[in-house]
N, C-alpha and C positions, 0 to 999 in steps of 0.2 A: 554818520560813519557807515562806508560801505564796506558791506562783508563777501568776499571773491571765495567763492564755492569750487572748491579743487577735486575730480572725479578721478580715483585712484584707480589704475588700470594695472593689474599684472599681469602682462602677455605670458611672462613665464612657467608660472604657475599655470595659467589655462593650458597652454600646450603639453604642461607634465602632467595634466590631467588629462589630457585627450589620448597622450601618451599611455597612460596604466590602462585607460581603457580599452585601445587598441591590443594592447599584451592579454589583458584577460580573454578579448575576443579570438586572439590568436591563438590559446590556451583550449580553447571550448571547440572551437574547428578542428586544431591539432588531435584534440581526444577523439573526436567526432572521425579523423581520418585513420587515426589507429586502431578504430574497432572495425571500420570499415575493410583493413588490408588484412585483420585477423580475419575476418568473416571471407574475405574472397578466398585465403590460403586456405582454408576450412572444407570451403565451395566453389571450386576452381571451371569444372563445367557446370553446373547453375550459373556464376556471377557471368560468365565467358556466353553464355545463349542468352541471356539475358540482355546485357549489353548491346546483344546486338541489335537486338529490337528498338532500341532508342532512333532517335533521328540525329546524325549524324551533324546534318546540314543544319538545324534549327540549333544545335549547340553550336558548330563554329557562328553563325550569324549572331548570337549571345556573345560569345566573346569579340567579334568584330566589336558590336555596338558598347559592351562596357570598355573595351582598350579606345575606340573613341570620344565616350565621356567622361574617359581618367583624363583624356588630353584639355578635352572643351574645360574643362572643371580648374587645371592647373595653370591654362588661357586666361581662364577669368582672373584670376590672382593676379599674373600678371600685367593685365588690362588694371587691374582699378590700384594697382602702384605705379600705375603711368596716367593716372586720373582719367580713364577714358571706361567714364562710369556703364554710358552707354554701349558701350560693344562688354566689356563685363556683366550686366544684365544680360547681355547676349548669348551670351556664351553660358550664363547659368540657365537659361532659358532651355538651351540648345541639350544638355546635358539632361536636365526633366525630360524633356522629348522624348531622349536615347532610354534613357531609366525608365519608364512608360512603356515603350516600346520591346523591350528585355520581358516585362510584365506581361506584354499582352502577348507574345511569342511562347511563355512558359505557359500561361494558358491554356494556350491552343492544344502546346502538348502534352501539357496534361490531361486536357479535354480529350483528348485521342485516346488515352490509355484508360482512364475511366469507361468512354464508351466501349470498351474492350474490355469492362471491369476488370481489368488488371491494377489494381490499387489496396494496402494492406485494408484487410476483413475482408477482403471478396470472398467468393466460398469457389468463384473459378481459380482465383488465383493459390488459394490455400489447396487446390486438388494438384497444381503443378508441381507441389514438391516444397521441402523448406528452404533450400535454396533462393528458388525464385522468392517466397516470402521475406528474408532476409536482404536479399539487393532489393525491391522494391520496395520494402520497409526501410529501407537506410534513404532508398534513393527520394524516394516521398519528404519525408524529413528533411534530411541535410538539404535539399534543393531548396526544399519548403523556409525552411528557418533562413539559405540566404535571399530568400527573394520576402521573407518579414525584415530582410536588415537592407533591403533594396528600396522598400516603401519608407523607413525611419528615415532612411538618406534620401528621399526625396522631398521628406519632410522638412526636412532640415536645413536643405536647401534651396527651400521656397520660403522658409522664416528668415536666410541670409540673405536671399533676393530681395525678400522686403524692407531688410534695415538699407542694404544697397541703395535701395529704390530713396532713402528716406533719410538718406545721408548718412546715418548711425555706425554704416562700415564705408569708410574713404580711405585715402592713401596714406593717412597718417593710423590707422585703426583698421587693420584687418585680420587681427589673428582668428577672430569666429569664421571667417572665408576660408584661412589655411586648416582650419580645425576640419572644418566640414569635406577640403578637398582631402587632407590625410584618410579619414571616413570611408569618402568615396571609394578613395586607390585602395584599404583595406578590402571592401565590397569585391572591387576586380581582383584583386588578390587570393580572394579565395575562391572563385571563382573559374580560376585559371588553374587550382587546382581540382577544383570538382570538376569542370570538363575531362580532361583526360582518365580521372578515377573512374566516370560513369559511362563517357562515350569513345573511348578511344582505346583503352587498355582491354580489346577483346582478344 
């Protein structure tokens, strides 16, 4: 007598999961932007010369490249419900690049501003005033925490690349693909509001 092993799948529940999780992240950011707009109302020329010192050109290039690999990432979805496994690899391939890329750009810039010990504890930057301490302390952080939820989401979507690769996620089975691109677009999302809080609102 053969026994037919049935794998119970709840799409539903995983995406209401992915769902609360997104809320709380929205929650923690949300808070993160409210102490942020007290602190500017506060320190209106601190936050205002400060600002300006950012690079202007290396954040829009950041948001180019995340509003690109919201696209690549929501491509793939599409791609492997039309079973075109390969260009879906692609396309998740393409988006790590973009995500890597966001990485090695913050870097930089931050590697600028370090060399310039403008960074919280400097003892230059504590001579500028509390002001300047405050946005570069917000801005260290908050940039800092989205670019730890930039590397989980790359994570995450090289563990989806690999069941991709491995058949585990196909056209009949992809909600862990749409999990990870919801994910992603949360990333851009908040994103799109820290640009303009830190580099555009002088």
């Amino acid at each position: 007598m053969s026994t037919i092993l049935v794998t119970h799948r709840d799409d539903l529940a995983s995406k209401t999961g992915m769902w609360l999780f997104l809320f709380t992240e929205m929650l923690l950011f949300g808070g993160l932007f409210i102490v942020y707009s007290v602190y500017r109302y506060r320190n209106p020329v601190s936050f205002h010369l400060a600002a300006k010192e950012l690079s202007v050109f290396i954040g829009t290039l950041n948001t180019i490249i995340l509003l690109v690999s919201s696209t690549t990432i929501a491509m793939s979805i599409t791609a492997i419900q039309k079973k075109n496994k390969k260009l879906a690899l692609l396309l998740l391939g393409t988006t790590v690049i973009l995500g890597i890329a966001f990485l090695v750009n913050k870097y930089f810039e931050w590697g600028e501003h370090i060399k310039e010990h403008i960074y919280p504890g400097s003892s230059v930057l504590a001579l500028r005033g509390h002001g300047d301490v405050l946005f570069y302390g917000l801005y260290f952080f908050m940039t800092g925490l989205h670019a730890l939820h930039i590397i989980i989401g790359l994570v995450f979507i090289l563990v989806i690349a690999t069941s991709v690769y491995r058949n585990k996620i196909n056209s009949e089975n992809y909600v862990l693909l749409e999990n990870s691109g919801l994910y992603w677009h949360l990333v851009d999302l908040i994103w799109i509001f820290l640009f303009p809080l830190f580099y555009l609102i002088t």
